[in-house]
Structures are given as structure tokens and as C-alpha cells.
C-alpha positions, -999 to 999 in steps of 0.1 A, spaced: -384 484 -305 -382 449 -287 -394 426 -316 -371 436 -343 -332 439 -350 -324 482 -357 -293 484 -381 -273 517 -393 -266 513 -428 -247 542 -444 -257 551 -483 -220 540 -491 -230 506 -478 -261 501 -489 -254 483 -521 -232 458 -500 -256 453 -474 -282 443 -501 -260 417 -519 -251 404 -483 -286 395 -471 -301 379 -507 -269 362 -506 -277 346 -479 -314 337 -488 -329 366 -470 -360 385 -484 -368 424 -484 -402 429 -471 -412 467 -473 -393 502 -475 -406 537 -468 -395 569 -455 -405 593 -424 -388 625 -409 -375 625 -376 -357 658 -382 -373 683 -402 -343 689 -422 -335 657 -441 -355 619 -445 -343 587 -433 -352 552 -450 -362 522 -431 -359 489 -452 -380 459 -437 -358 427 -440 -360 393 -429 -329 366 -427 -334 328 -430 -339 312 -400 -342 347 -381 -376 348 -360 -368 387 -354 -374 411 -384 -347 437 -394 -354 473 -398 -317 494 -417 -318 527 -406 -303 550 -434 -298 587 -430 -299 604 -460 -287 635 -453 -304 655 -483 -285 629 -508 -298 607 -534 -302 568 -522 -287 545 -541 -317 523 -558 -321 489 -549 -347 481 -571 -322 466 -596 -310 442 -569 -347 436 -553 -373 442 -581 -400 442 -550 -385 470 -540 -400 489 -565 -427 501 -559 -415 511 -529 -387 532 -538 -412 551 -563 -437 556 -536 -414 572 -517 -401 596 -544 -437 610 -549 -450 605 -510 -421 616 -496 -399 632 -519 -365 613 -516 -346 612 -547 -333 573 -555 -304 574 -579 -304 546 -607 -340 538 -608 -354 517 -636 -390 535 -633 -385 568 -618 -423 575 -627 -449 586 -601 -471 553 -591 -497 570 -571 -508 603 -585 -503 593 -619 -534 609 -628 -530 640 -609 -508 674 -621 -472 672 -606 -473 686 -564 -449 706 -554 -441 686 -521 -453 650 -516 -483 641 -489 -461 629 -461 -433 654 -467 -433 682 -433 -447 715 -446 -419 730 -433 -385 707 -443 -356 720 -455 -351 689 -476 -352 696 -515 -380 672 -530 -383 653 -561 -419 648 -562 -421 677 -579 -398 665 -613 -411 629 -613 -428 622 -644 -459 605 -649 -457 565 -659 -452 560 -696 -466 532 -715 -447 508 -737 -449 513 -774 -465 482 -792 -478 482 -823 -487 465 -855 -511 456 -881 -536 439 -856 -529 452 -825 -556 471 -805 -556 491 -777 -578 486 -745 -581 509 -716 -607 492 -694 -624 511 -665 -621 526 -636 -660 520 -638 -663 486 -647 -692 456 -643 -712 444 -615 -698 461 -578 -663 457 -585 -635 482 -572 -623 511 -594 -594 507 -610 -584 512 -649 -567 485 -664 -547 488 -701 -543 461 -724 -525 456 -756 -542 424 -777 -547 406 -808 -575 386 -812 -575 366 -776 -540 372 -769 -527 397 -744 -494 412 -752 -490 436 -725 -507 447 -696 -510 480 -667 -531 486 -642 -540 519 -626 -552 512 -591 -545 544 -570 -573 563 -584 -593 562 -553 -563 566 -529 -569 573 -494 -542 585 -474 -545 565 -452 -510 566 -438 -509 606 -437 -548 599 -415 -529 584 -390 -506 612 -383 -513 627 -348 -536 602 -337 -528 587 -301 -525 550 -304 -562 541 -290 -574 560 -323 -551 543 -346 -567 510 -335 -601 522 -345 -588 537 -382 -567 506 -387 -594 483 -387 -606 503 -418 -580 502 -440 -592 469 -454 -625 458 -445 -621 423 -456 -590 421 -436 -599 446 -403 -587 413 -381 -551 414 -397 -544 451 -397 -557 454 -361 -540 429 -350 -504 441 -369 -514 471 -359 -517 471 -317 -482 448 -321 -467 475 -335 -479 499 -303 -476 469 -277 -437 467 -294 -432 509 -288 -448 506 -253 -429 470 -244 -464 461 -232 -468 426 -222 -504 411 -235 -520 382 -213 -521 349 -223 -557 350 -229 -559 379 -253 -529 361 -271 -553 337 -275 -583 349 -283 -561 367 -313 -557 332 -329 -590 324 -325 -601 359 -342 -572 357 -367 -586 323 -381 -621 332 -384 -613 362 -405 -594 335 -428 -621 314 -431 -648 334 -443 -626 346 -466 -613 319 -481 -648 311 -487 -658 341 -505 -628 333 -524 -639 300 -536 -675 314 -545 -659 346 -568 -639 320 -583 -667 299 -592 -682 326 -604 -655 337 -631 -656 304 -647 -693 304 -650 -701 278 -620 -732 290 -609 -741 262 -585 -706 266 -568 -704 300 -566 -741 302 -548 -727 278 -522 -696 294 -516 -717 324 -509 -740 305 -489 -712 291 -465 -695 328 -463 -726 341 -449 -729 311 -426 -691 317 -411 -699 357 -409 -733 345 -389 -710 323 -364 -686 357 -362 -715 378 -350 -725 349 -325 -695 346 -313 -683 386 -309 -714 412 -319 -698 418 -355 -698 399 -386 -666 414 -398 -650 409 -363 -643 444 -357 -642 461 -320 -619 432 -305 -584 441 -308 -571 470 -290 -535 476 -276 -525 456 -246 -550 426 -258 -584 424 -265 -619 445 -253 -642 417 -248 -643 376 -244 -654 358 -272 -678 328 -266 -662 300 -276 -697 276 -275 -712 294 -311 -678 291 -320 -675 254 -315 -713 248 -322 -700 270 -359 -675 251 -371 -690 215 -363 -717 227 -385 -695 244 -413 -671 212 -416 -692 190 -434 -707 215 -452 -673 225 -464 -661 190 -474 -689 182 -495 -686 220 -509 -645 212 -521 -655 177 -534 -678 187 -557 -660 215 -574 -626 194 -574 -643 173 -594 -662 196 -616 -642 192 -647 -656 225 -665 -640 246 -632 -609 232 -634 -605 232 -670 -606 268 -664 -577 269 -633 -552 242 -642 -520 258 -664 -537 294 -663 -515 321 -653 -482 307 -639 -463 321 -615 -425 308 -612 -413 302 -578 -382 328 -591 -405 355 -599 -427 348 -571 -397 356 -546 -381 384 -567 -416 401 -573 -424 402 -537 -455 380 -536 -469 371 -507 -499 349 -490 -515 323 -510 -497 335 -542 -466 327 -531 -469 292 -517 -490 282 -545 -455 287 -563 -434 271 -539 -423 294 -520 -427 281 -486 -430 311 -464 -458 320 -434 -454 343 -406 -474 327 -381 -450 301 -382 -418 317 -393 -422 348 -369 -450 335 -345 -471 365 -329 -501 362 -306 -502 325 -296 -492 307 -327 -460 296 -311 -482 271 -293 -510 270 -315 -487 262 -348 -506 262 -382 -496 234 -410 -482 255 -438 -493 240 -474 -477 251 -503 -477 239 -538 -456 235 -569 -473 242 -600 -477 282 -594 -512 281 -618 -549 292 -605 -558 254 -596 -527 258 -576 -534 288 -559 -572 274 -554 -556 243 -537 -535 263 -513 -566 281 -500 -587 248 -496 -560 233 -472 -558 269 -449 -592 264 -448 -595 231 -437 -560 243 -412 -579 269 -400 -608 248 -387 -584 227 -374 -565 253 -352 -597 265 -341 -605 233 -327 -575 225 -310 -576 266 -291 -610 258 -278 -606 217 -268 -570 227 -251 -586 255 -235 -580 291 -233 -556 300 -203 -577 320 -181 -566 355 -172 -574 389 -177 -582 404 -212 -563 435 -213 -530 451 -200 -516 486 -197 -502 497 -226 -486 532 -227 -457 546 -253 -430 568 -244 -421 594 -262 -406 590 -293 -411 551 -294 -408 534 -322 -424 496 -329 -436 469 -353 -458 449 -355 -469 420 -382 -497 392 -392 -503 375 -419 -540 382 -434 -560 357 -455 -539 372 -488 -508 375 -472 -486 397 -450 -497 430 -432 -467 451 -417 -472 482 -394 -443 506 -386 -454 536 -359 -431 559 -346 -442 582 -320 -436 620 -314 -426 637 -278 -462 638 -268 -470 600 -272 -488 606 -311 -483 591 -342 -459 609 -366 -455 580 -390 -470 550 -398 -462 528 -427 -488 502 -437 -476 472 -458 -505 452 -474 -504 421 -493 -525 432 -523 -494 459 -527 -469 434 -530 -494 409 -553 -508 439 -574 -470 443 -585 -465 401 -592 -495 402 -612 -489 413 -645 -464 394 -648 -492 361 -652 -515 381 -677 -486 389 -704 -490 364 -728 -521 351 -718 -558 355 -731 -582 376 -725 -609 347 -720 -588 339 -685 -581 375 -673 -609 373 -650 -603 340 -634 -566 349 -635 -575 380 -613 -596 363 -586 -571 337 -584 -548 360 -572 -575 372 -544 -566 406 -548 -582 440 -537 -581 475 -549 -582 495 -519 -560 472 -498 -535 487 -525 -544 522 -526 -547 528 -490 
């Protein structure tokens, strides 16, 4: 591991080590657990420092004990923590929710998923109860469980609400119905194959998965990737984030009732996935990345050609609904988010610079070539949908830019692709930061080269958990735009 600072933490220091790094501003980012003896887990917790380019990674051998929760100290945490009770079967002593999270639905197993069939460690997943809702009642309250099959082509996922009249009172959702293992698929895989399944975890972000993805094996094999692939990863990166944050702009139209704007935004979408499959052979800009760089060249002309031609449109696109006074009506003052809870929650992306917390990891930990191909990072105050709207318009608008200035400064010449072999029992990771917010890849490797763990960290985890805190004392008229504003998907969660 070349990219990232490895730290032994004992369970005695734990707490301490905790208080230290918030105390200094720093941030958790992700926790989970793998075996590297059959006989007892360790825990890696994902930290970054102020100022630090280089992520941390503790180490902490648990030696069959309980861990001492964190959650209490760093509520993003979690989810985490719970995940790896019932994945993994890890006991965490002092836990505020120690409820199962996702197989609520399912009887109790007697080991978890990613637990070795044949560990000596005593699991938990076993005991852990499923969630329990809140009492709340009264005269006029009513009870709503809504879905997993819900309107139109939307994702399955149950949500609960407790109302009266308009007003929400409280608020669950149950997103891991449709779980897919996806960490447990990549277990024995060779790292070639990994590239191909992590393209698939999220289709709407295959570019940033990929791409966190073959870092994470380039960091394992300290494989060195040209200058040109680095390259052509920004340029691939950014177009990903573009038609994005178009479809974005269109669904929100849509949930406030703006037919006109979310036809365009729809229309532009299909206009920046037509300049994708110019410029690569797929619309969704899979088959590029692949450890040690890239597979093919991109052509940079339909690029070029594709974003003089989407410019304007875009301009006269975010003009007109910025000025649409029935759209933003809808988005200004619904569903705050507090720069406080933003940062405790873990929120990430667009969510959490729309609440001022200014944080981006293509400038704050620059991968591929964005140490000389810099984005500007906007953030806002207010922490409300229009917020969160306006954040999205400017990484457009960024986006276009930094396309631009890779293709007028001109891509170093080079080759595409460089060796990239592990050794045994590597370990690497490797990060980007996706149209929603950051991806994180842990691998470590086996004696023969293969996977034995991976450990996906996607952003609509960490915003699926910030969420509910918005839709508490709101309405039910906004729930909808309150949930597109947060541009958040079910099976980037449950994969």
C-alpha cells in the first residue's frame, strides 16, 4: 500500500485515537472488516487528516473481543459498525443501534456473508435483532409504509412514514431489499475480473468505481500508470459527471411539475451520452479503465466538437429554470441540511458542499491527472434543495471547463497501458469522487494474486444515512423533490 498511511491501533486505544483525529478536524470516511487469519477479524477504519493528501487506514486486531463502538463519537460510523456485525459478525460493544441494517427482512443467519465458512471466531450476526421502529402515536397520527414497488421505474425500496395531515413526523427507509453482494462477488476474482464487475456496481457511476477501483490494484501492484491514461481518466471522469448532472436537473424538474425543463434536461442527457459513444463506443463509458491505465484512446475531436455544441445549449437550459419562479419556489428553504450534521452524518458529494462543507477529492487527494488539471470546487451555504441544485450547475459548467483545458493543452503522448501485476498478499486503495460523491475501494489480495476482500464505499451509502435527517419535520408535498435533490440511488446503497 503506497498511497495511504497503515496505522496499528490497539482496542485499548481506540477511543483515544478517535477523539485525537476529530480533534484535530479530521473526518472518518468508511470502516469494514476482512479475515486475514481464519481465526479472528481485523477492522480497517478509513480516515483522512486536514491538510493530509494521503488517506489513513488503522489496523485493529480484534482478537475474538468486542470493539469498542465509535459510533457515539462518529455518528457516520454507523452504519458501518452495524454492517459489519451482520456481514461479518464482529461484536461492537456500546452501540446505539445494535440492529441488523441489511437483512432486516430476512430470518436471523447463523454466520454473516463475508464471515470464512470455517473461522473459529464466535459471530454475532446470529443474536442481532432486527431494526425496531419508534413508537409515535396520537389522535391523528397515521402510519405509512410506502413500497418497495412504487410509481413509474423507480428503484425498490420501502419507505415508512409517520404523518399528520402534510406533516412528517418521522421517517425510515428500507433500501437493502434487493441487495447484491456485491463485495462477497468479488471474492476470488483476479484483479482483470474485478475491473469488469466493478463497473457494474453502479451503472450511473461505472466511470468512478472503475476508476477507484484499478487505483486500488495499481496501489497493491505499485504500478506506475502513463501520463496519457492519467489523462484520458480526467477526461472520462468528467464526462460521466456531466451527463449526470444533467439527468439530475431534468428528474428535478420533473418533481416539481416542470414539464418543459425536465424534457430538456432529458434532451441534453441524451445529447452528452451521444458525444460518450462518439467519443469511446459506449454511452455509459464503460470498457475504458483497466489496471495499469486505460484499453483504448479516446477521440478527443467528437469530444471537442460535443461540448462546443452542449455549452450553449446548457446556458440557455440553467437560465431559464433559474428564473422559473414556480421551480424554485419548490427548492429554496426545502429540506436543510446544517453544515454540523452534514459533517457528523457523513455526507458526501454535492450534499455536502451545498451545506458548506468544503471538501472534494480531486482536489484534496488528487488521483489520475487532477493535480495538473485542478477542478474549481463550489460549495454553498444555505444547505436547502436550491442549494444543492446550484452546486451541481457550477460542476457542470467546471466540468466543461476542465474538459476544455485537457484537450487545448494537449494530452501527453505515450503509451496507454502499463504492466500491472500484485504480489501476493498485497493490499491497496484506491479513490474518486463520482458525480454524488466519494467512491472508496479497499482489495486485499490472497497468496495466489486473488481477491479475498474488497470493501466498496459508495456515496449514496453515506447520503442514504444524512437523509432522513431533512424529511423529519417536513411535508409530504416536498418529499419527492427533497429526494431527488439529494441525487441519490438505491442500488449504489445496497450493493
Amino acid at each position: 500500500m503506497n498511497n495511504c498511511t497503515l496505522k496499528e491501533v490497539t482496542l485499548a486505544e481506540l477511543g483515544a485515537a478517535a477523539d485525537d483525529l476529530l480533534g484535530r478536524g479530521g473526518r472518518m470516511q468508511a470502516a469494514y472488516a476482512w479475515f486475514p487469519r481464519r481465526d479472528a477479524a481485523e477492522i480497517r477504519y478509513i480516515a483522512t487528516a486536514p491538510g493530509q493528501r494521503e488517506f489513513v487506514s488503522w489496523r485493529v486486531e480484534t482478537g475474538n473481543a468486542p470493539v469498542p463502538s465509535l459510533a457515539g463519537r462518529c455518528p457516520l460510523l454507523g452504519w458501518y459498525e452495524r454492517e459489519i456485525m451482520e456481514m461479518s459478525g464482529v461484536a461492537f460493544a456500546g452501540h446505539p443501534e445494535p440492529e441488523r441494517l441489511v437483512t432486516a427482512f430476512l430470518p436471523p443467519m447463523e454466520r454473516g456473508p463475508l464471515e470464512p465458512a470455517d473461522t473459529a471466531q464466535a459471530s454475532v450476526a446470529r443474536s442481532l435483532p432486527a431494526p425496531t421502529l419508534p413508537q409515535v402515536s396520537g389522535k391523528h397520527v397515521q402510519l405509512l409504509p410506502f413500497g418497495p414497488v412504487r410509481a413509474d421505474v423507480v428503484e425498490s425500496a420501502q419507505f415508512i412514514f409517520y404523518y399528520v395531515g402534510e406533516g412528517i413526523l418521522h421517517y425510515h427507509p428500507n433500501l437493502f431489499l434487493k441487495h447484491r453482494g456485491m463485495e462477497k462477488q468479488f471474492e476470488g476474482m483476479d484483479i482483470e475480473q474485478g475491473a469488469l464487475l466493478a463497473e457494474r456496481v453502479a451503472g450511473i457511476d461505472s466511470v468512478a468505481h472503475a476508476l477507484a477501483y484499478v487505483q486500488a490494484a495499481e496501489d497493491a501492484a505499485g504500478c506506475i500508470v502513463p501520463p496519457r491514461a492519467r489523462w484520458l481518466r480526467v477526461i472520462v471522469a468528467e464526462l460521466e459527471r456531466v451527463y449526470n448532472h444533467l439527468h439530475y436537473l431534468g428528474h428535478l424538474c420533473h418533481t416539481t411539475t416542470l414539464k418543459v425543463g425536465e424534457a430538456q434536461g432529458k434532451l441534453l442527457e441524451e445529447r452528452a451520452k451521444q458525444m460518450n459513444a462518439l467519443a469511446c463506443g459506449s454511452r455509459l463509458l464503460r470498457g475504458i479503465l483497466w489496471p495499469g491505465g486505460v484499453r483504448r484512446d479516446l477521440d478527443v475531436v467528437a469530444i471537442a466538437e460535443g461540448v462546443a455544441a452542449l455549452r450553449p445549449e446548457l446556458e440557455r437550459y440553467v437560465e431559464l429554470i433559474e428564473r422559473t419562479t414556480s421551480h424554485l419556489d419548490r427548492l429554496i428553504s426545502t429540506a436543510p441540511l446544517s453544515q454540523q450534521l452534514a459533517f457528523d452524518q457523513g455526507a458526501t458529494g454535492p450534499v455536502e458542499r451545498a451545506s458548506g462543507v468544503d471538501r472534494d477529492l480531486r482536489r484534496d487527494h488528487p488521483y489520475a491527472a487532477y493535480d495538473e488539471l485542478p477542478p474549481a470546487v463550489a460549495t454553498r451555504s444555505e444547505g436547502d434543495a436550491f442549494a444543492r441544485m446550484k452546486v451541481r450547475i457550477a460542476e457542470l459548467r467546471t466540468s466543461l471547463a476542465l474538459l476544455d483545458d485537457a484537450i487545448m493543452r494537449g494530452i501527453p503522448a505515450g503509451p496507454l497501458l502499463a504492466p500491472c501485476r500484485c504480489a501476493p498478499n498485497a493490499e491497496g486503495l484506491g479513490w474518486a469522487e463520482s458525480s454524488r460523491g466519494t467512491v472508496l475501494y479497499a482489495l486485499h489480495l490472497d497468496d495466489r494474486s486473488r481477491i479475498a476482500r474488497a470493501k466498496i464505499k459508495s456515496p449514496s451509502f453515506s447520503n442514504w444515512r444524512v437523509f432522513p435527517f431533512t424529511v423529519h419535520d417536513s411535508n409530504m408535498m416536498d418529499y419527492a423533490i427533497n429526494e431527488a435533490s439529494f441525487g441519490l440511488t438505491v442500488s449504489g446503497c445496497a450493493r
